[in-house]
Backbone as numpy.savetxt, mean C-alpha at the origin, in Angstrom:
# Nx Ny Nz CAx CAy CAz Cx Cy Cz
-29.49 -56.42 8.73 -29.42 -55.38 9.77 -29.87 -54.05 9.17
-31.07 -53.13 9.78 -30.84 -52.00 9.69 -29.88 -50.85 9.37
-29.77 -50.16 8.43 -28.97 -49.05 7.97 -29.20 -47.74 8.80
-30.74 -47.67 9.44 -31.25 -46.58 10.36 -30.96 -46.43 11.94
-30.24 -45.48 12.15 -30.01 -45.59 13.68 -31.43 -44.96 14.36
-31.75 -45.12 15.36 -32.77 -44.34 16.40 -33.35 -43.57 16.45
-32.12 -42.18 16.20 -32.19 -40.70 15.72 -32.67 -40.50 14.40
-31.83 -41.44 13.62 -32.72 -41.40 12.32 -34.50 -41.32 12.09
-34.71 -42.56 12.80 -35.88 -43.23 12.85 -36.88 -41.87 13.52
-36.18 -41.20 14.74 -37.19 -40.26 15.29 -37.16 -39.14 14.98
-36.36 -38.51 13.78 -36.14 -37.71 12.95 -36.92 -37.52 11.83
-37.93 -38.91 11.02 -38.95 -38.82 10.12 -40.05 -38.35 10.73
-40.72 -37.46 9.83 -42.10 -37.14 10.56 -42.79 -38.46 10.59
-44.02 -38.13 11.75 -44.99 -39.58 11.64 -45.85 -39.15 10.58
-46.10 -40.24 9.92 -47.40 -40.50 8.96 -48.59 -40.32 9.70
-50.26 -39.12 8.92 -51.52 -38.79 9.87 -52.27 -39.78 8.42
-53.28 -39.56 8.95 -54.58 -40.00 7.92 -55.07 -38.19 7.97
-55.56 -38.16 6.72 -56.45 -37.02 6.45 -57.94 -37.63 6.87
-58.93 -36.92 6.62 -60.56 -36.98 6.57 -60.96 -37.98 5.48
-60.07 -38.28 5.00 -60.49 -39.43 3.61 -59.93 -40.22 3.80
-58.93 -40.48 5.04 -58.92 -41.82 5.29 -57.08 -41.95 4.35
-56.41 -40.94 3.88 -55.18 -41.25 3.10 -54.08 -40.66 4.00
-52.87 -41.24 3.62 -51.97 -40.92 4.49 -51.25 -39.89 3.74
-50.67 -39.31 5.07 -49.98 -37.56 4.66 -48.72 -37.72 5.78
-47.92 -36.74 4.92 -46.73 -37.29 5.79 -46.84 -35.77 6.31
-46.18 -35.02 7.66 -45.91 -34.05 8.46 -44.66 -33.08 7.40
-45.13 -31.82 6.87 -44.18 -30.97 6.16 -43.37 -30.60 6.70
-41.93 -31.37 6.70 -40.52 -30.54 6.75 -40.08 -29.23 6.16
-40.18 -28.05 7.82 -39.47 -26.61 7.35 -38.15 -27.02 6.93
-37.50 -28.18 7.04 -35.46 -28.12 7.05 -35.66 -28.49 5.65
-36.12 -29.09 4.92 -36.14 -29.44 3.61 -35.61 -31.09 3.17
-35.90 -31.71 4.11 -35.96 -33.13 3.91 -36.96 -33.56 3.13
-38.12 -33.00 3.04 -39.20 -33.41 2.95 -39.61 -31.89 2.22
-40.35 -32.08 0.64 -40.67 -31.05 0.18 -42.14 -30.79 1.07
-42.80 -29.82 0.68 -43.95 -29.22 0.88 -44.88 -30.01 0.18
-44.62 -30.49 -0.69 -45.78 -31.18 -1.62 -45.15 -33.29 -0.83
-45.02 -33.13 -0.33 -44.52 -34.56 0.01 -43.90 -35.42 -0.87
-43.06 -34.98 -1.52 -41.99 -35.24 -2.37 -40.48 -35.39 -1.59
-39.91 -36.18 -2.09 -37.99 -36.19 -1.27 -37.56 -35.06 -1.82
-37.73 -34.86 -2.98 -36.66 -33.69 -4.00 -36.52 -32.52 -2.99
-35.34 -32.45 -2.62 -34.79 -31.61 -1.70 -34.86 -30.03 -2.93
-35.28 -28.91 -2.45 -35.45 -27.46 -3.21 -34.08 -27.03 -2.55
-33.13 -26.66 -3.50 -31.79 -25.53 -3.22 -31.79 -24.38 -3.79
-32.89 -23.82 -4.61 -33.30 -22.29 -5.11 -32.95 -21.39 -4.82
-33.20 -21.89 -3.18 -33.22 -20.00 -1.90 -31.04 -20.40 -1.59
-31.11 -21.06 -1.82 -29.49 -20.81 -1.71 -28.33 -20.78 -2.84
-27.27 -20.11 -2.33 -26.47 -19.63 -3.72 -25.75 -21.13 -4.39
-25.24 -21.11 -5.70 -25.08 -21.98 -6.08 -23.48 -22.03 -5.79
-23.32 -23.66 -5.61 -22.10 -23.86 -4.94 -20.80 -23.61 -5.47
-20.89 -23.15 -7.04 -19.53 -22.27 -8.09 -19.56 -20.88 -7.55
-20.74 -20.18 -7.18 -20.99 -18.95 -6.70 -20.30 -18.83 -5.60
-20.50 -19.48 -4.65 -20.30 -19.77 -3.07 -18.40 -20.13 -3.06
-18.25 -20.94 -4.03 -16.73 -21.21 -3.54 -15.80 -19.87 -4.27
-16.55 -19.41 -5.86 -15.58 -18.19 -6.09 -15.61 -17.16 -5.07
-16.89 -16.43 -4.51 -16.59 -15.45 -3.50 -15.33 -15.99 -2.75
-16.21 -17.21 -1.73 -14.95 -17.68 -1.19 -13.31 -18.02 -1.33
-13.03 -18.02 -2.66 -11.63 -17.70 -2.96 -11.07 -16.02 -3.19
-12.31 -15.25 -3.36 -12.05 -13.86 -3.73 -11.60 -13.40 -2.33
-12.76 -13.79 -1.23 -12.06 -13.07 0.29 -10.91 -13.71 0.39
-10.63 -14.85 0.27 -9.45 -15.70 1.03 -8.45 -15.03 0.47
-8.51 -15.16 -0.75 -6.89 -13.77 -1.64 -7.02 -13.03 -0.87
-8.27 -11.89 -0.79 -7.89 -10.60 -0.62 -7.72 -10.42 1.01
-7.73 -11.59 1.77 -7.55 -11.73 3.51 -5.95 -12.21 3.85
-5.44 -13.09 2.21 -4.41 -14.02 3.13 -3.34 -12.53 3.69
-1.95 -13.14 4.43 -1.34 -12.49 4.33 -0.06 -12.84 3.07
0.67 -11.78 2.85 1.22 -11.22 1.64 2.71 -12.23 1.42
3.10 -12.83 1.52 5.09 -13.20 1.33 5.91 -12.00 1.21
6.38 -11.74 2.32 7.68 -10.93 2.28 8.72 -11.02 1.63
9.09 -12.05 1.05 9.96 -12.60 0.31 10.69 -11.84 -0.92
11.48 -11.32 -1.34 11.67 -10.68 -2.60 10.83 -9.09 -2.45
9.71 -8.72 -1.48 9.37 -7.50 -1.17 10.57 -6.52 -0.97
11.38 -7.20 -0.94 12.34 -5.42 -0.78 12.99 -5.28 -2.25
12.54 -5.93 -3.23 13.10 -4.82 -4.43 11.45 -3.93 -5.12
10.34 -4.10 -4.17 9.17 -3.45 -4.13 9.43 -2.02 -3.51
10.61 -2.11 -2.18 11.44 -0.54 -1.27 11.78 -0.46 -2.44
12.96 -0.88 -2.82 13.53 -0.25 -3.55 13.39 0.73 -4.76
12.53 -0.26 -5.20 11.38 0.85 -6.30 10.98 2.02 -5.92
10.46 2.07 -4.71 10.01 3.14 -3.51 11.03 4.29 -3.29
12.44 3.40 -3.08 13.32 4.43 -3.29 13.59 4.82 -4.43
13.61 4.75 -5.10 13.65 5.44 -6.65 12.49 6.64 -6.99
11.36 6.32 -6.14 9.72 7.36 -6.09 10.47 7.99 -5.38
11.26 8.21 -4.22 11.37 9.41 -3.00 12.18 10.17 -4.09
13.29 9.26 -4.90 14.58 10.23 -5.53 13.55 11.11 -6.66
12.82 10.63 -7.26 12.06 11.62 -8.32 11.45 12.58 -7.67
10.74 12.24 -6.59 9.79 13.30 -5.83 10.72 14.44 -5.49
11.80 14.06 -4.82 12.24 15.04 -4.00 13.59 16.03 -5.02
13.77 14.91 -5.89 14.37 16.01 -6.70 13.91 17.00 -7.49
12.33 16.59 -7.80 11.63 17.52 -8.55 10.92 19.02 -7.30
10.62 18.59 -6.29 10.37 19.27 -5.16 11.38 20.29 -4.85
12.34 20.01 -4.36 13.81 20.56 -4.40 14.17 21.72 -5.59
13.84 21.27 -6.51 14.28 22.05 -7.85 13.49 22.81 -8.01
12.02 22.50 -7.71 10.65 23.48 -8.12 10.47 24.36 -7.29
10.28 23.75 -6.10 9.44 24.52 -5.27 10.33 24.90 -3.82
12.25 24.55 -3.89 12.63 25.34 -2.60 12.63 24.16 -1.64
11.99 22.52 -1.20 11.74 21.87 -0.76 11.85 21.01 -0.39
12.09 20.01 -0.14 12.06 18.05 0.48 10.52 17.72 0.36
10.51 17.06 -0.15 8.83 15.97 0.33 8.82 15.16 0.76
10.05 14.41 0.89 10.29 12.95 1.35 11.23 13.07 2.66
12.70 13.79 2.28 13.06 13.71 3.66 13.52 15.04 4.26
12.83 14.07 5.63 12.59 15.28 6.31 13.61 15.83 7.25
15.06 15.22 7.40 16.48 16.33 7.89 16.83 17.32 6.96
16.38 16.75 5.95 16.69 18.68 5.13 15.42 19.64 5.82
14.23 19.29 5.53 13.41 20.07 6.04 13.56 20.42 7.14
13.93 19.54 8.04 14.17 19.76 10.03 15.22 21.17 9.83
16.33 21.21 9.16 17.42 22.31 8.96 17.03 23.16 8.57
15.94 23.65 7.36 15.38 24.63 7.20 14.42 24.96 7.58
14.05 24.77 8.87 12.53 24.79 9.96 13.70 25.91 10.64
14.86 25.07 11.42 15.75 25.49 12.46 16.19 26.97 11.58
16.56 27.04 10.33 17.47 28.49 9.90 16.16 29.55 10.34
15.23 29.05 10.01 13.95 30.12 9.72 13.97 30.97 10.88
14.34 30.32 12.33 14.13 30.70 13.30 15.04 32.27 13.62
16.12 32.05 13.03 16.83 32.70 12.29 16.76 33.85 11.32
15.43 33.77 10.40 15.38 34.28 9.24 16.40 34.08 8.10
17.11 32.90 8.69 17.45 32.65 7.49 17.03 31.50 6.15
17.32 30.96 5.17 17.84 31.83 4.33 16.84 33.20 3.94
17.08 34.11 3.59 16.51 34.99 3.26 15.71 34.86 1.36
16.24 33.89 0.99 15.50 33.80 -0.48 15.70 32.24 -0.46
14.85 31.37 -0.67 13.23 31.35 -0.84 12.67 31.79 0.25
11.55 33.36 0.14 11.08 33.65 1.16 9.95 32.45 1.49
9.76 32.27 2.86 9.40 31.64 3.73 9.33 30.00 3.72
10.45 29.85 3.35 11.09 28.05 2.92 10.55 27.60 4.18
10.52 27.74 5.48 11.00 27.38 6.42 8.76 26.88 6.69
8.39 27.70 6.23 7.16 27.26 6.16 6.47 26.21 5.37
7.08 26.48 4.53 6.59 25.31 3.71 7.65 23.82 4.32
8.89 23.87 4.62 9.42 22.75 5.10 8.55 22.42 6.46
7.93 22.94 7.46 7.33 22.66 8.34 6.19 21.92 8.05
5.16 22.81 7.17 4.10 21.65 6.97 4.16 20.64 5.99
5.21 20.17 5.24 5.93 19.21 5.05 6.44 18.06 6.04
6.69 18.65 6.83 7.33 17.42 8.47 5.95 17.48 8.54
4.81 18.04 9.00 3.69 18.09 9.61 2.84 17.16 8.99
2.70 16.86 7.87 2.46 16.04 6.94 2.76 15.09 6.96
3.97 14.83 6.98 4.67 13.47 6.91 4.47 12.51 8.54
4.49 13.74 9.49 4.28 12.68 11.07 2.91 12.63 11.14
1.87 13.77 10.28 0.38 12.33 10.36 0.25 11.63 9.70
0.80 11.77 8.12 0.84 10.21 7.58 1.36 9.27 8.15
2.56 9.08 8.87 2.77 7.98 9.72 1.88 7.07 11.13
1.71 8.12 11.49 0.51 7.82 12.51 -0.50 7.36 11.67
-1.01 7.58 10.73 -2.71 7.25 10.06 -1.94 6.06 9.74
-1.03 5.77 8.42 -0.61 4.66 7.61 -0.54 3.45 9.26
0.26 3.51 10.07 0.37 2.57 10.97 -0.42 2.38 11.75
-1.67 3.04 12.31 -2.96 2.94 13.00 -3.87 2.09 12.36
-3.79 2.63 10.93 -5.20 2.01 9.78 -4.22 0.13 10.05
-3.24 0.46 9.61 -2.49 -1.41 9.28 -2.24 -1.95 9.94
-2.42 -1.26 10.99 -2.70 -2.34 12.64 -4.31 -2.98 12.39
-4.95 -1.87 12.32 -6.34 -2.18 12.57 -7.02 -3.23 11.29
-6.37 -3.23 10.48 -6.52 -4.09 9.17 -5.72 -5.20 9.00
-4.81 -5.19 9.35 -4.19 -6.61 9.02 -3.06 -5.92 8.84
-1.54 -5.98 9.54 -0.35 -5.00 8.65 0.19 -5.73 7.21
0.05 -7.22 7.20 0.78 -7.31 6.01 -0.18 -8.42 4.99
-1.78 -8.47 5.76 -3.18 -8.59 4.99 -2.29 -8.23 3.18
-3.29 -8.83 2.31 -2.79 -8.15 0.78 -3.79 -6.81 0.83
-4.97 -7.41 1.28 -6.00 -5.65 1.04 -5.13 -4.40 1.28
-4.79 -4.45 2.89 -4.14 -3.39 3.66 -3.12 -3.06 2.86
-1.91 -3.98 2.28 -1.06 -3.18 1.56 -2.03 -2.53 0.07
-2.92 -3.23 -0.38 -3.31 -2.87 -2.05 -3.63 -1.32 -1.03
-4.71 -1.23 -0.29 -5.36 -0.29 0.24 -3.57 1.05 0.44
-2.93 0.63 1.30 -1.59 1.56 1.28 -1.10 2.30 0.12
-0.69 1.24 -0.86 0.33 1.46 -2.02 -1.07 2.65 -2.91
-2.11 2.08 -2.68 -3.24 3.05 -4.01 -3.49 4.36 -3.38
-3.63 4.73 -2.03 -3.62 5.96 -1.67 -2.54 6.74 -2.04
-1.25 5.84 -1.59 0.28 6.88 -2.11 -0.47 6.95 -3.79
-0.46 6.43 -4.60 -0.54 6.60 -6.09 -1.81 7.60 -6.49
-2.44 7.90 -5.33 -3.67 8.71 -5.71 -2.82 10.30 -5.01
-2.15 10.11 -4.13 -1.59 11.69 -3.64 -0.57 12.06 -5.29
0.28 11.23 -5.68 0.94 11.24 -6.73 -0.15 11.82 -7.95
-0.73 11.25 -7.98 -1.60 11.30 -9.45 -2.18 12.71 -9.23
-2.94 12.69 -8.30 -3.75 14.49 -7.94 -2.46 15.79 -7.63
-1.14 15.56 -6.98 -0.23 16.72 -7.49 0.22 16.70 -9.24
0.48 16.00 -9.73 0.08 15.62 -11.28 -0.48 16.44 -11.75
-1.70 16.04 -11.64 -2.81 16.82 -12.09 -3.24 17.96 -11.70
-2.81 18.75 -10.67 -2.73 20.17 -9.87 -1.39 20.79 -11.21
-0.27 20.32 -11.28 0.69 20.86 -12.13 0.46 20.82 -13.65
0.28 20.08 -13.77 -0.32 19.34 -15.37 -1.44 20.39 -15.99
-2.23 21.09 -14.80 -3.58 21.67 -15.09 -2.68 23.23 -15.04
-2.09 23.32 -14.55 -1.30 24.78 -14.44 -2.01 25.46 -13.17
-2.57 24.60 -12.43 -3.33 25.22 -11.03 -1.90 25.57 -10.37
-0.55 24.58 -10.25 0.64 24.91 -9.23 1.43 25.84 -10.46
2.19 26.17 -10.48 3.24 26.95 -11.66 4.14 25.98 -12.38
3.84 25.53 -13.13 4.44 24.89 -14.12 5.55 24.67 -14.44
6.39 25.72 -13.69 8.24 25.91 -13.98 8.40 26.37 -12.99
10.07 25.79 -12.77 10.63 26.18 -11.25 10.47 27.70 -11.13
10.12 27.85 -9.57 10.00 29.42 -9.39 11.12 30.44 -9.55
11.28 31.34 -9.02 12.33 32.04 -9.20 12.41 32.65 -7.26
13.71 32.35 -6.75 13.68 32.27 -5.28 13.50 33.73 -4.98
13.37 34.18 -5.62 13.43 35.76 -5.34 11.86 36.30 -5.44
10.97 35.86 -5.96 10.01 36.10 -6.37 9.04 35.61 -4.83
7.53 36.45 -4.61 6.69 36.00 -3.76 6.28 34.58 -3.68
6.08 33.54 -2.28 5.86 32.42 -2.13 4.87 32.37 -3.04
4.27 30.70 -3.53 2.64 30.56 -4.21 2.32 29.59 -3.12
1.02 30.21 -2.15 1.17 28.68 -1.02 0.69 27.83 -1.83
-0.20 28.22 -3.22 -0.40 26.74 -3.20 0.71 25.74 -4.05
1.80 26.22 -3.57 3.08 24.53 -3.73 2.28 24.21 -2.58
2.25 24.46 -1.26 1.82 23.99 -0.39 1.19 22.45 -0.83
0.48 22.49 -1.72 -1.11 21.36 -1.63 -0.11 20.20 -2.14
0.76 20.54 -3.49 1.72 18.81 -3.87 2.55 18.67 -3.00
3.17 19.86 -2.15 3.88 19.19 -1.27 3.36 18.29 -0.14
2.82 18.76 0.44 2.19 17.80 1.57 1.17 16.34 0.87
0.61 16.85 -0.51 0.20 15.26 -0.82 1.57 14.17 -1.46
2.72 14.63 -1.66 4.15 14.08 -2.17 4.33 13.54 -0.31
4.47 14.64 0.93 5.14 14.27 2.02 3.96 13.26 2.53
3.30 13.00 2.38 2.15 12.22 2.78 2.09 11.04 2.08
2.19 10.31 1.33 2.24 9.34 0.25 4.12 8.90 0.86
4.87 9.97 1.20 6.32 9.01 1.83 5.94 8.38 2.81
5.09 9.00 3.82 4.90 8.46 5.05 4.11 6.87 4.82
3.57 6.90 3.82 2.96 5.33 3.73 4.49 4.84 3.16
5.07 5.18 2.61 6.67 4.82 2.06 7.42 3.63 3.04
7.90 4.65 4.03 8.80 3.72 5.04 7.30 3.19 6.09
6.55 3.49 6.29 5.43 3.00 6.74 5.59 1.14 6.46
5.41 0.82 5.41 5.55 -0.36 4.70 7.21 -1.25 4.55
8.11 -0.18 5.02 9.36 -0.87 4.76 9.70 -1.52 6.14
8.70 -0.74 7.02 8.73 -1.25 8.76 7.63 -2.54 8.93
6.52 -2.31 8.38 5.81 -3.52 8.29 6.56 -4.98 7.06
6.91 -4.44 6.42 7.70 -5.36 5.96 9.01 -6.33 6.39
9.32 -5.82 7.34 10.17 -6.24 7.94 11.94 -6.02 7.32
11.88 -4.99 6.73 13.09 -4.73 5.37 13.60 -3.42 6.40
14.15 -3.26 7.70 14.24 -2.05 8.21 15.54 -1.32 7.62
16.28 -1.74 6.77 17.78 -1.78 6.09 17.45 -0.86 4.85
15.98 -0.87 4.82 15.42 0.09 3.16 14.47 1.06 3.42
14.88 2.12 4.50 13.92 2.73 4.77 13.26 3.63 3.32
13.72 3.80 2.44 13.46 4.51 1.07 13.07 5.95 1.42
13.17 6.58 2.21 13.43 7.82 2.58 14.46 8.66 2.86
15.06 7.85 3.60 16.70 8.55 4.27 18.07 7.91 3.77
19.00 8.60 3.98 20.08 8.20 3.55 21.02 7.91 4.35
21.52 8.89 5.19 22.19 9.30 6.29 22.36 7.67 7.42
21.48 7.46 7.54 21.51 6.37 8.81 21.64 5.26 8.04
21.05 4.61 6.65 21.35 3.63 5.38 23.28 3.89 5.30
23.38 4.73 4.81 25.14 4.84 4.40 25.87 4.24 5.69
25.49 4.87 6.54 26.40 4.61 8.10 25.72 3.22 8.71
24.94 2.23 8.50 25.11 1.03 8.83 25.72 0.09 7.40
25.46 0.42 6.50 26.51 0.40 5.76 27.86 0.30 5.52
28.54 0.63 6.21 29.93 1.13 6.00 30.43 0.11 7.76
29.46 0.56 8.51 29.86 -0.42 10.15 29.53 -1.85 9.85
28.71 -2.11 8.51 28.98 -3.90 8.79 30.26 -4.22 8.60
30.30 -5.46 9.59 31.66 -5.95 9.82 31.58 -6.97 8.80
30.80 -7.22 7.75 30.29 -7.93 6.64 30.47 -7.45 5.97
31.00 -6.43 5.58 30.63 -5.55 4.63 31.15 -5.93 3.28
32.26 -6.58 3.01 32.69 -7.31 1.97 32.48 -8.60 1.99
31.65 -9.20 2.70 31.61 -10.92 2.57 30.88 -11.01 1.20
30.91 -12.23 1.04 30.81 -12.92 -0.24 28.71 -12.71 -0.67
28.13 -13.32 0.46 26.68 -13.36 0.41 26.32 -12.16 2.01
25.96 -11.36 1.61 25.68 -10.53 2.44 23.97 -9.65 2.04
22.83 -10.10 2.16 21.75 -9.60 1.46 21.24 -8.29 2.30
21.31 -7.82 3.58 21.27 -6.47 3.73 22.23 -5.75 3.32
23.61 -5.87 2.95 24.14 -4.74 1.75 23.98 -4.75 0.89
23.56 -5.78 0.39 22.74 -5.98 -1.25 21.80 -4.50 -1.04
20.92 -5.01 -0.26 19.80 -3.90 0.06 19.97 -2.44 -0.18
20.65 -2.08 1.05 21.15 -1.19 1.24 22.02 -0.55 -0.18
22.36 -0.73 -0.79 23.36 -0.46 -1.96 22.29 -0.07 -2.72
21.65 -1.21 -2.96 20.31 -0.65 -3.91 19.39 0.53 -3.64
19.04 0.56 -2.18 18.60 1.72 -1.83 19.18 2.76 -2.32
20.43 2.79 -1.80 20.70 4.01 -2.21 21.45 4.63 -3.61
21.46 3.27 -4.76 21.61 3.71 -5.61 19.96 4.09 -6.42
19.16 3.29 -6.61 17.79 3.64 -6.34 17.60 5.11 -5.91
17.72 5.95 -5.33 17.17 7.14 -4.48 17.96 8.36 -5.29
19.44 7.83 -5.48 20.44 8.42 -6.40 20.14 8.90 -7.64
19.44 7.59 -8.70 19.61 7.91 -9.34 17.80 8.47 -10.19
17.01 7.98 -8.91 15.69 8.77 -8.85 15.67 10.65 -9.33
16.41 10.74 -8.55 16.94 12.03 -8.34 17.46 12.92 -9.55
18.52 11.70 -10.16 19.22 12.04 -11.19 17.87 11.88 -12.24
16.88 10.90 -12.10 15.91 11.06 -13.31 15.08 12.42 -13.19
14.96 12.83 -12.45 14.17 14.25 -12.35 14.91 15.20 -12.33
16.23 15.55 -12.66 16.48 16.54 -12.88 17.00 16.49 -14.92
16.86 15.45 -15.02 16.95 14.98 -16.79 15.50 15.40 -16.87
14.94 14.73 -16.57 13.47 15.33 -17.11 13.11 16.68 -16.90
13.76 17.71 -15.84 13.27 18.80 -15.88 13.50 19.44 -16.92
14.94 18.99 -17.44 15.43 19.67 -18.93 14.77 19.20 -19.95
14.25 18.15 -20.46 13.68 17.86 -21.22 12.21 17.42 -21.45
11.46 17.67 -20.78 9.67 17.40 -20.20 9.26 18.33 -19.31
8.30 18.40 -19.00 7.57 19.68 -17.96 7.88 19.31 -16.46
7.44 19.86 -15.98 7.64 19.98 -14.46 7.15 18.84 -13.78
5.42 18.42 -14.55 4.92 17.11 -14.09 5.39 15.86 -14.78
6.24 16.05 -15.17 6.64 14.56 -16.30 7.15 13.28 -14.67
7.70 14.30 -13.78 8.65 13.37 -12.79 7.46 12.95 -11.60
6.53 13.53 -11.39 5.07 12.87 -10.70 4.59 11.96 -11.30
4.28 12.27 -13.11 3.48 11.41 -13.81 4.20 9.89 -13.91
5.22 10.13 -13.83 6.76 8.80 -13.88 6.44 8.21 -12.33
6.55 8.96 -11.48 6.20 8.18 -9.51 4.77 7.86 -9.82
4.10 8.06 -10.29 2.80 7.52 -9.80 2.57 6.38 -11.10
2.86 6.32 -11.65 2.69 4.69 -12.70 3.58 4.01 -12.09
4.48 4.49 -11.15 5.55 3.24 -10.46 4.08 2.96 -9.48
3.79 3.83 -8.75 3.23 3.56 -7.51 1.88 2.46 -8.13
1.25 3.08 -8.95 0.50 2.47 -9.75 0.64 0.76 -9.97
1.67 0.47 -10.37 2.34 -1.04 -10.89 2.94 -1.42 -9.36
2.99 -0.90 -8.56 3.18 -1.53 -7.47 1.95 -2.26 -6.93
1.13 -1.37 -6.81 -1.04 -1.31 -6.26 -1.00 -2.31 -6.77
-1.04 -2.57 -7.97 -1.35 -3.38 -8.94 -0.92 -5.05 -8.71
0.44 -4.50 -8.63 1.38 -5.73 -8.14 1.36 -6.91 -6.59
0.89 -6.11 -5.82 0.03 -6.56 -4.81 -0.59 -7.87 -4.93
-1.93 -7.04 -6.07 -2.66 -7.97 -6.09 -2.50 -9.37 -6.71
-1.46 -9.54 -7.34 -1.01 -10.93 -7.82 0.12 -11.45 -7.16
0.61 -10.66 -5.73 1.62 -11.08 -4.97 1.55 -12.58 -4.23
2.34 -13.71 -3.85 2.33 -14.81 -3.60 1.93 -14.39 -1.91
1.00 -15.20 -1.53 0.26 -15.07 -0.11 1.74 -16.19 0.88
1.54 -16.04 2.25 2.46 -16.75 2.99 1.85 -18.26 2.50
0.25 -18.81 2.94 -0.02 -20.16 2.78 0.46 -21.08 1.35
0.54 -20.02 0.18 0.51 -20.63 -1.07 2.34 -21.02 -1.05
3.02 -20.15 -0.19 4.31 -20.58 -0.28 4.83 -21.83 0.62
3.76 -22.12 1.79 4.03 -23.29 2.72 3.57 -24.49 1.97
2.04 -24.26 1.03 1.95 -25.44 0.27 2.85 -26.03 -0.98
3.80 -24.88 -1.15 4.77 -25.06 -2.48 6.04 -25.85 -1.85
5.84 -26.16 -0.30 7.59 -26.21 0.20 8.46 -25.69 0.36
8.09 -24.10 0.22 9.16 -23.46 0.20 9.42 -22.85 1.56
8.29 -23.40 2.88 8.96 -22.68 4.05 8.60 -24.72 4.65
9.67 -24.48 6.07 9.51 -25.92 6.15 8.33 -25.80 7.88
């Protein structure tokens, strides 16, 4: 019996005679049939198939989505960046960078004129909030439009915060901002202005990510609303309880952030507590990229 079906059969070119009487077979453009009437199929014009499957594993990493799994001691870290930021902010420059009910209170005294020393706190706490509600809007617009929990979209998140970190750094470091806490009595320098809003801008990707993450228990910004669901779980002492795990950590995390930047103010410069947040933020970026994807955890068994 024949091995050739029909299609096969009407799929070979027909055999012509040339002017001499020899047979020539019809040149296949698909590459069945070389040009010189040879079988040897030519694969030249196409990439080679080690080429073709590494790209193809390079997008597939950098497309899957991310495992949430164990991501909230990634907040937590986060909270430990707000406690350095904002304690060094606070101490330097009169300020909050991260949260923004202190700033909301000193928006409201200003109205007031009060406090009367740091002159014009109330300005700089404003475009601080101002800062922080378009980073939220951009951070959650862009990670809609990208994938929210894609690995790119977060690498893409976490490296912008570490680039606002790194460039106030380097604004202080260079002696462009003032190098040592001001003196409240003394004329504003707007430009604190520029690390503050790149510090309040880099939070907003902060809890940005603790909402896409699905960790809403770690906002790594605030405290106030963390303590007080806290204290109302009716769990609150059970045995396995992993949002007070959380929560605890948060806010010892943020605590003792805080407490590291004001040790370092005494003993290192002003930028030592940026240069410290942004190698966290840094090793986070970083960390991303070798993070376990959802599929690699369904093929391990570990979701059913």
């Amino acid at each position: 019996m024949s091995q050739y079906t029909p299609e096969d059969i009407q799929a070979v070119p027909a055999p012509r005679l040339d002017n001499q009487g020899h047979i020539q077979f019809a040149e296949d453009k698909n590459g069945f049939w070389s040009s010189g009437n040879s079988t040897n199929v030519s694969v030249s014009a196409n990439p080679s198939f080690e080429e073709t499957t590494a790209y193809a594993r390079f997008v597939r990493h950098f497309r899957a989505e991310i495992d949430i799994a164990y991501a909230d001691l990634i907040l937590i870290v986060c909270g430990f960046v707000s406690g350095l930021v904002d304690g060094l902010s606070f101490n330097a420059w009169g300020s909050f960078a991260s949260m923004q009910s202190g700033n909301t209170i000193f928006i409201a005294l200003g109205v007031s004129s009060q406090p009367r020393y740091p002159a014009y706190l109330w300005a700089k706490s404003l475009i601080a909030l101002c800062t922080f509600l378009i980073s939220n809007i951009l951070f959650i617009k862009v990670s809609r439009l990208l994938g929210p929990r894609r690995r790119s979209t977060m690498i893409l998140s976490f490296a912008i915060q570490a680039i606002c970190l790194l460039i106030a750094a380097i604004l202080v470091e260079a002696q462009i901002i003032f190098p040592r806490p001001e003196d409240p009595r003394a004329p504003i320098q707007w430009m604190q202005i520029v690390p503050i809003s790149l510090i309040a801008f880099q939070a907003g990707g902060q809890i940005c990510a603790s909402r896409i993450l699905a960790y809403d228990e770690i906002p790594t910004v605030v405290l106030t609303a963390l303590l007080c669901d806290l204290l109302v779980d009716p769990d609150v002492l059970a045995k396995k309880n992993p949002k007070r795990n959380r929560r605890i950590g948060a806010f010892l995390a943020l605590f003792f952030g805080a407490m590291t930047a004001g040790g370092l103010s005494k003993v290192a410069s002003l930028a030592s507590s940026l240069w410290f947040a942004f190698a966290l933020k840094l090793a986070i970026t970083v960390e991303w990229v070798f993070w376990r994807a959802v599929r690699e955890r369904k093929e391990s068994g570990s979701i059913v």
